[in-house]
DSSP file (Angstrom, degrees, kcal/mol; ACC not computed):
  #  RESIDUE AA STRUCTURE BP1 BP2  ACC     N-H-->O    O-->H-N    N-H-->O    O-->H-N    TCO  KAPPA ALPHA  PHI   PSI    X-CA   Y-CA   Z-CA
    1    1 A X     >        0   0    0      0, 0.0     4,-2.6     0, 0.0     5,-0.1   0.000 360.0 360.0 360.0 -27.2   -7.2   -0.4  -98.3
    2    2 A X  H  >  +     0   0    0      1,-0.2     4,-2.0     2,-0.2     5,-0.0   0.937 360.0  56.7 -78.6 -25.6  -10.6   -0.3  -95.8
    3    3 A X  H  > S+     0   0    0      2,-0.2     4,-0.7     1,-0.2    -1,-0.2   0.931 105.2  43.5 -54.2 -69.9  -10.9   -4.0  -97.3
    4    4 A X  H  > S+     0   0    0      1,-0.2     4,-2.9     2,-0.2     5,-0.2   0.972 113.9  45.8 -73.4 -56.4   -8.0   -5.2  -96.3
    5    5 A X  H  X S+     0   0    0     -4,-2.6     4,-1.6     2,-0.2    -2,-0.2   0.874 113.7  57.1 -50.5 -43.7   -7.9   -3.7  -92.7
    6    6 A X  H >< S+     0   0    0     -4,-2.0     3,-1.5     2,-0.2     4,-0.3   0.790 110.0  40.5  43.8-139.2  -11.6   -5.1  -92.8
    7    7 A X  H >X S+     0   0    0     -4,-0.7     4,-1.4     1,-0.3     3,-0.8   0.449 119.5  47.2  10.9 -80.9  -10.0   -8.8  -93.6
    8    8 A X  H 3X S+     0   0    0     -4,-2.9     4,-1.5     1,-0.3    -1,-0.3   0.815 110.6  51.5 -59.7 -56.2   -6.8   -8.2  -90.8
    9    9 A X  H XX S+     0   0    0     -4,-1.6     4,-2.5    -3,-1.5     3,-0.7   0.867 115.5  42.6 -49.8 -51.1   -9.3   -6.9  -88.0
   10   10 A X  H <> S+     0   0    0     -3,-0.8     4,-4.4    -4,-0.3     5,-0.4   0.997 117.1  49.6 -54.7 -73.6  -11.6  -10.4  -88.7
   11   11 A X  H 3X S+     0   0    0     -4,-1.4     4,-0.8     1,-0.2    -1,-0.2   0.674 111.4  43.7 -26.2 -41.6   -8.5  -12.3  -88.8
   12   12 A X  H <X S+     0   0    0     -4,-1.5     4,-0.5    -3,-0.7     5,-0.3   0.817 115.8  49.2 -94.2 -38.4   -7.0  -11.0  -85.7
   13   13 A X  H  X S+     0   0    0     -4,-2.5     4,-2.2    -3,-0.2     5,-0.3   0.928 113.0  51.0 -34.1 -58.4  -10.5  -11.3  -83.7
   14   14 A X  H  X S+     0   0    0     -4,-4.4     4,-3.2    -5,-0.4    -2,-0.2   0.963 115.2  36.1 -69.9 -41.0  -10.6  -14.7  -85.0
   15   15 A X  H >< S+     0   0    0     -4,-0.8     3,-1.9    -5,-0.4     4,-0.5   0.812 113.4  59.8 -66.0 -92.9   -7.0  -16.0  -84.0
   16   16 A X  H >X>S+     0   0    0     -4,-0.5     4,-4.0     1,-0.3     3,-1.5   0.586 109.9  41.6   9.8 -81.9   -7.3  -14.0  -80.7
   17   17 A X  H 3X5S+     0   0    0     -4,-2.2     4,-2.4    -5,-0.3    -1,-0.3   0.950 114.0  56.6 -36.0 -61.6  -10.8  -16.2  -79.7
   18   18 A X  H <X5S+     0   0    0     -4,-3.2     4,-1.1    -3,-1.9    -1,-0.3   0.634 113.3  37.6 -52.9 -17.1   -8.9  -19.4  -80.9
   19   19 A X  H <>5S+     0   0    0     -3,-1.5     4,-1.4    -4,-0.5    -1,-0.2   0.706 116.3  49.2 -93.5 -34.6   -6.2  -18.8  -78.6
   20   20 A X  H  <5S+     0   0    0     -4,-4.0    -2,-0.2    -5,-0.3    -3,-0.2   0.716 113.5  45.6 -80.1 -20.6   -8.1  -17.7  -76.1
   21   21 A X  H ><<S+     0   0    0     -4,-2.4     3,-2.4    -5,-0.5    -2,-0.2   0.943 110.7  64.2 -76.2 -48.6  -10.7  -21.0  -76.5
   22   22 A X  H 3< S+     0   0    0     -4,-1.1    -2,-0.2     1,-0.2    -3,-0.1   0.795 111.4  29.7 -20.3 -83.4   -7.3  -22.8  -76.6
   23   23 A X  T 3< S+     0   0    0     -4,-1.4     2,-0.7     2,-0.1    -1,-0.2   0.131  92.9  99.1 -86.1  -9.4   -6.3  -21.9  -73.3
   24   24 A X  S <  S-     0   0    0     -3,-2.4     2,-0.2    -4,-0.1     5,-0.1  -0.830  89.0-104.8 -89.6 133.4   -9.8  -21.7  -71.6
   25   25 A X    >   -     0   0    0     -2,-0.7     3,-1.3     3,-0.1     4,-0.3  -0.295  30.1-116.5 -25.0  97.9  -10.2  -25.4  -69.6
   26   26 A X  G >  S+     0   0    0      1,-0.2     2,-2.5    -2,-0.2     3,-0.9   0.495 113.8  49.2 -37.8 -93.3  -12.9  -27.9  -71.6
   27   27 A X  G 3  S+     0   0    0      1,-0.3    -1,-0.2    -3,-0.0    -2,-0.1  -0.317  98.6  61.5-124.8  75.0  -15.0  -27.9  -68.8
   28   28 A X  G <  S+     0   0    0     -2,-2.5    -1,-0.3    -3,-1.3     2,-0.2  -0.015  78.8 109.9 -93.1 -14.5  -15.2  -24.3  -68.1
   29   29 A X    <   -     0   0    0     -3,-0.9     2,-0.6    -4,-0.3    28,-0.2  -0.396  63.5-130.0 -90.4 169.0  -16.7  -23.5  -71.3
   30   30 A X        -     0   0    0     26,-3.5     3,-0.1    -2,-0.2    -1,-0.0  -0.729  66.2 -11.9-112.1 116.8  -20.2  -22.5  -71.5
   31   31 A X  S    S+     0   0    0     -2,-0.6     2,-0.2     1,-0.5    -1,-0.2  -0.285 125.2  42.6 125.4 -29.2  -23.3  -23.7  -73.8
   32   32 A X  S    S-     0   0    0     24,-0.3    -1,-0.5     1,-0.1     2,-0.2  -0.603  89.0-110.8-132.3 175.6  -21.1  -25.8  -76.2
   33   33 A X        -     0   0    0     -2,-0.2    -1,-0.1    -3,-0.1    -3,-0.0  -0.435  39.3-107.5 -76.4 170.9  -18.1  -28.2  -75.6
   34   34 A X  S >  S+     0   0    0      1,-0.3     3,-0.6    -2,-0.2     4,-0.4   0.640 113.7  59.1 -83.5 -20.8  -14.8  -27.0  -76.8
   35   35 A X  T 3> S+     0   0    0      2,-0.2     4,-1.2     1,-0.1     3,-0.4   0.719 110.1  51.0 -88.1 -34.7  -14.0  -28.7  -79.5
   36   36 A X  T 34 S+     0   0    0      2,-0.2    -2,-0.2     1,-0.2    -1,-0.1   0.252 100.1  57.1 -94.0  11.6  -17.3  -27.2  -81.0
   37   37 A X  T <4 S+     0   0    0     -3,-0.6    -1,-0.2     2,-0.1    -2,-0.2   0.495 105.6  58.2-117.3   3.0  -16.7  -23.7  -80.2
   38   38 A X  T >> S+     0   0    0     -4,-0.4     3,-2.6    -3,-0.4     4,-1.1   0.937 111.9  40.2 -55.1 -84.4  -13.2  -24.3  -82.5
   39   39 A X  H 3X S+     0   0    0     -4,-1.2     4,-2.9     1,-0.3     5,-0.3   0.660 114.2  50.0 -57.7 -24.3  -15.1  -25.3  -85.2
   40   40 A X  H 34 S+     0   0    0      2,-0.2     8,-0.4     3,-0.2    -1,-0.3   0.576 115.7  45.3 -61.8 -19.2  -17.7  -22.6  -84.6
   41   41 A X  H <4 S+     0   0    0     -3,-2.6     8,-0.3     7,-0.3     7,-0.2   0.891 118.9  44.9-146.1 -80.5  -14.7  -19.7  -84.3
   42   42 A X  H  < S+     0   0    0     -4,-1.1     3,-0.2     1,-0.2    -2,-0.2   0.822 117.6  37.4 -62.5 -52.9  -13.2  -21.1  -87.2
   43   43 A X  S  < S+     0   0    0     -4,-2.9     2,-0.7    -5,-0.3    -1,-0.2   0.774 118.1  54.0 -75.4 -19.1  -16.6  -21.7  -89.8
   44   44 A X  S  >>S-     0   0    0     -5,-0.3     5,-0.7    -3,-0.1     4,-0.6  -0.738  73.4-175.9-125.7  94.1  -18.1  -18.6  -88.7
   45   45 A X  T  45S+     0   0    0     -2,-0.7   -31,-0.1    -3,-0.2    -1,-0.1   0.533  85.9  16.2 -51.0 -23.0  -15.6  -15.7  -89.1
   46   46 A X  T  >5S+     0   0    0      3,-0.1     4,-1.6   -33,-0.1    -1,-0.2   0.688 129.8  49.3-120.9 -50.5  -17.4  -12.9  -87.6
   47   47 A X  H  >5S+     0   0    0      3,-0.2     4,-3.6     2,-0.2     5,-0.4   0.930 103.0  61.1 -49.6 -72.4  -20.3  -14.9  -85.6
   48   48 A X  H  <5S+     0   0    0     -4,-0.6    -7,-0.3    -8,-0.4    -3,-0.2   0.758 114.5  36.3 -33.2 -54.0  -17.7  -17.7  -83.7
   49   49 A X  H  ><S+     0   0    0     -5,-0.7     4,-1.5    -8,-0.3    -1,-0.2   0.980 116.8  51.1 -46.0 -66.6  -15.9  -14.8  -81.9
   50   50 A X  H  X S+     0   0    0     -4,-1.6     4,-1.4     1,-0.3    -2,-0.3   0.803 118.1  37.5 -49.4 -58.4  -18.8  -12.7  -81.3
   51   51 A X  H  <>S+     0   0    0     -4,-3.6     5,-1.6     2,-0.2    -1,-0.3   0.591 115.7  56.6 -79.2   5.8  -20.6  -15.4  -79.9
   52   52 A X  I >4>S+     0   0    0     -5,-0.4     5,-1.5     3,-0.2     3,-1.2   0.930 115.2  45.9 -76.2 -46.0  -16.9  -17.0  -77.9
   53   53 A X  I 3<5S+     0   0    0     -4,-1.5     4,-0.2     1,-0.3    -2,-0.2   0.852 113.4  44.2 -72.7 -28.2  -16.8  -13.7  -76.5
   54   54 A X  I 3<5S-     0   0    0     -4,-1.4    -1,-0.3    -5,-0.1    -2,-0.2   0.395 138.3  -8.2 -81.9  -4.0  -20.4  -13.2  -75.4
   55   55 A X  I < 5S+     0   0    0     -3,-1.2    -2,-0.2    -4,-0.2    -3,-0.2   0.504 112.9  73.8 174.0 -23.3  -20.9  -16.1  -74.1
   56   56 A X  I   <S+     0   0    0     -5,-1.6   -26,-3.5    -4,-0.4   -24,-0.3   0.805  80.7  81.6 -14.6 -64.2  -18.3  -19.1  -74.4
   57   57 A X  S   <S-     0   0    0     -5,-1.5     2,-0.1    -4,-0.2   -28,-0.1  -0.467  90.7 -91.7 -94.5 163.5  -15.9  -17.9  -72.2
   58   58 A X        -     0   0    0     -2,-0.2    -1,-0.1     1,-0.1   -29,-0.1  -0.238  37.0 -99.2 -75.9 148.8  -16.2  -18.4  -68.8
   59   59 A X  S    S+     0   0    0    -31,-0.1    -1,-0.1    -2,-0.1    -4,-0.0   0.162  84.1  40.0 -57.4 168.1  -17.6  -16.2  -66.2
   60   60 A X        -     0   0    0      2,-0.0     2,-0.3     5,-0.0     0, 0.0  -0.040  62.8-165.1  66.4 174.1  -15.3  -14.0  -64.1
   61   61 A X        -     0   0    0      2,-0.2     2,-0.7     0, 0.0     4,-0.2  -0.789  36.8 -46.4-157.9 156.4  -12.2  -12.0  -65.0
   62   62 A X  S    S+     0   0    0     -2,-0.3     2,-0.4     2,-0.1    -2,-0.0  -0.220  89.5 109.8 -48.8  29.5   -9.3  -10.2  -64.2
   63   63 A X  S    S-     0   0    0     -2,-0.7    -2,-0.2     7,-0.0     5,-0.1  -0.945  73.4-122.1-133.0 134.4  -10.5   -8.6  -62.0
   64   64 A X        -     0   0    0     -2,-0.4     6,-0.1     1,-0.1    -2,-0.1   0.180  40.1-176.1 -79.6 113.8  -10.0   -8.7  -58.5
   65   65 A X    >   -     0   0    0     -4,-0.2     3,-1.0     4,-0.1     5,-0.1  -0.007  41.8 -65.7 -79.1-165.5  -13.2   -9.4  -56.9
   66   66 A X  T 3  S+     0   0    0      1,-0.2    -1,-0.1     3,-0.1    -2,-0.1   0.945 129.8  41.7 -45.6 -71.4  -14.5   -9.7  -53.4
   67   67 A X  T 3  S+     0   0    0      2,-0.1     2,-0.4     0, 0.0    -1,-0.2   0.415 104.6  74.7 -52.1 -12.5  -12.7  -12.6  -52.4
   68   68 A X    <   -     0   0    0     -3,-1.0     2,-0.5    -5,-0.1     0, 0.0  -0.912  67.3-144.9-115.9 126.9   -9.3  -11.7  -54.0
   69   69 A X        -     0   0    0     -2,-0.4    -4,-0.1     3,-0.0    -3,-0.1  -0.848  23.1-128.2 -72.3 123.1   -6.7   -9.0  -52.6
   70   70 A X        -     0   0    0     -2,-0.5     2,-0.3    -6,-0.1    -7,-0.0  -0.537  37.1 -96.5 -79.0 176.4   -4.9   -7.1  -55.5
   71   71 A X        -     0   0    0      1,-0.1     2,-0.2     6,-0.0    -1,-0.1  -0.606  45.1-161.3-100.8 146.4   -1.3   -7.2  -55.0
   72   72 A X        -     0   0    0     -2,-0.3     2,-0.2     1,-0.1     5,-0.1  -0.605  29.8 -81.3-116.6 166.2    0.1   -4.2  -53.3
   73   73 A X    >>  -     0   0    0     -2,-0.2     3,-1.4     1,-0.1     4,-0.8  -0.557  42.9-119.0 -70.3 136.3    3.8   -2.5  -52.9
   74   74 A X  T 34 S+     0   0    0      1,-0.3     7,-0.4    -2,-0.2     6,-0.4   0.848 118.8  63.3 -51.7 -29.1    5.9   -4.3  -50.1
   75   75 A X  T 34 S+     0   0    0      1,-0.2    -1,-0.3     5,-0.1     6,-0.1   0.935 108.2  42.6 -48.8 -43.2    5.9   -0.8  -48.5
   76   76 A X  T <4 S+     0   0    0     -3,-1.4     2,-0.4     4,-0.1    -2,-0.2   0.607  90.8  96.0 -51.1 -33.5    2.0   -1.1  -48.3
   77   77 A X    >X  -     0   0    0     -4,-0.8     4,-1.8     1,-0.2     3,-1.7  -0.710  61.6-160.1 -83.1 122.3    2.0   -4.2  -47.3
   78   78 A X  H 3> S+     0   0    0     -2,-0.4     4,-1.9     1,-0.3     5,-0.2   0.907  94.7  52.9 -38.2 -64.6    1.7   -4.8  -43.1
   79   79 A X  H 34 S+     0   0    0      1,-0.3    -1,-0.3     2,-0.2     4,-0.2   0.330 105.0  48.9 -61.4   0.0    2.9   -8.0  -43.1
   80   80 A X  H X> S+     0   0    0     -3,-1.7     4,-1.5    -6,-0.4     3,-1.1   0.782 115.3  52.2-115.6 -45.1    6.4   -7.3  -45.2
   81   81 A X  H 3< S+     0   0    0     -4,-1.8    -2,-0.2    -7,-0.4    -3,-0.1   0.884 102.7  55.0 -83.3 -21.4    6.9   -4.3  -42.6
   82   82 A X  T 3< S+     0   0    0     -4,-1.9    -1,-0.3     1,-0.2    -2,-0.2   0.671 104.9  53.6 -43.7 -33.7    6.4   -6.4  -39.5
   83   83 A X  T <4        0   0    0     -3,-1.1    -2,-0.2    -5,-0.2    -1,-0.2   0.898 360.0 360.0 -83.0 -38.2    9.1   -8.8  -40.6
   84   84 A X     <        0   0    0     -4,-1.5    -1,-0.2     0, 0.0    -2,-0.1   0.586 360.0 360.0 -40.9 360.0   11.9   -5.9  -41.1
């Protein structure tokens, strides 16, 4: 049984990267092209993630940085109570 969760965790890592390489812009990725961090993701089952995630994907996040406002409740917001 640890074998097999073993095998599903790799499996779900490994789709999870491909989808996520899928979706990242060729030329956003970083150190390789894209088409060669598929086949990297794909030949190397444990390595190809580990190294999509460490260093593949491109820099920045979800998370709202300097430049970015997170989105607030319309009560919160100035500008939505100034128009009422």
């Amino acid at each position: 049984m640890p074998r097999v969760l073993l095998v599903l965790a790799i499996v779900a890592v490994t789709v999870y990267a491909l989808v996520e390489a899928a979706q990242t812009p060729a030329n956003r990725t970083r150190l390789m092209p894209r088409w060669l961090w598929f086949v990297a993701i794909v030949a190397l089952p444990v390595v190809g993630p580990v190294g999509w995630f460490a260093v593949g994907r491109p820099p920045g996040g979800g998370i709202a940085g300097p430049g970015r406002r997170p989105p607030i409740a319309p009560d919160d917001d100035p500008d939505f109570l100034r128009r009422l």
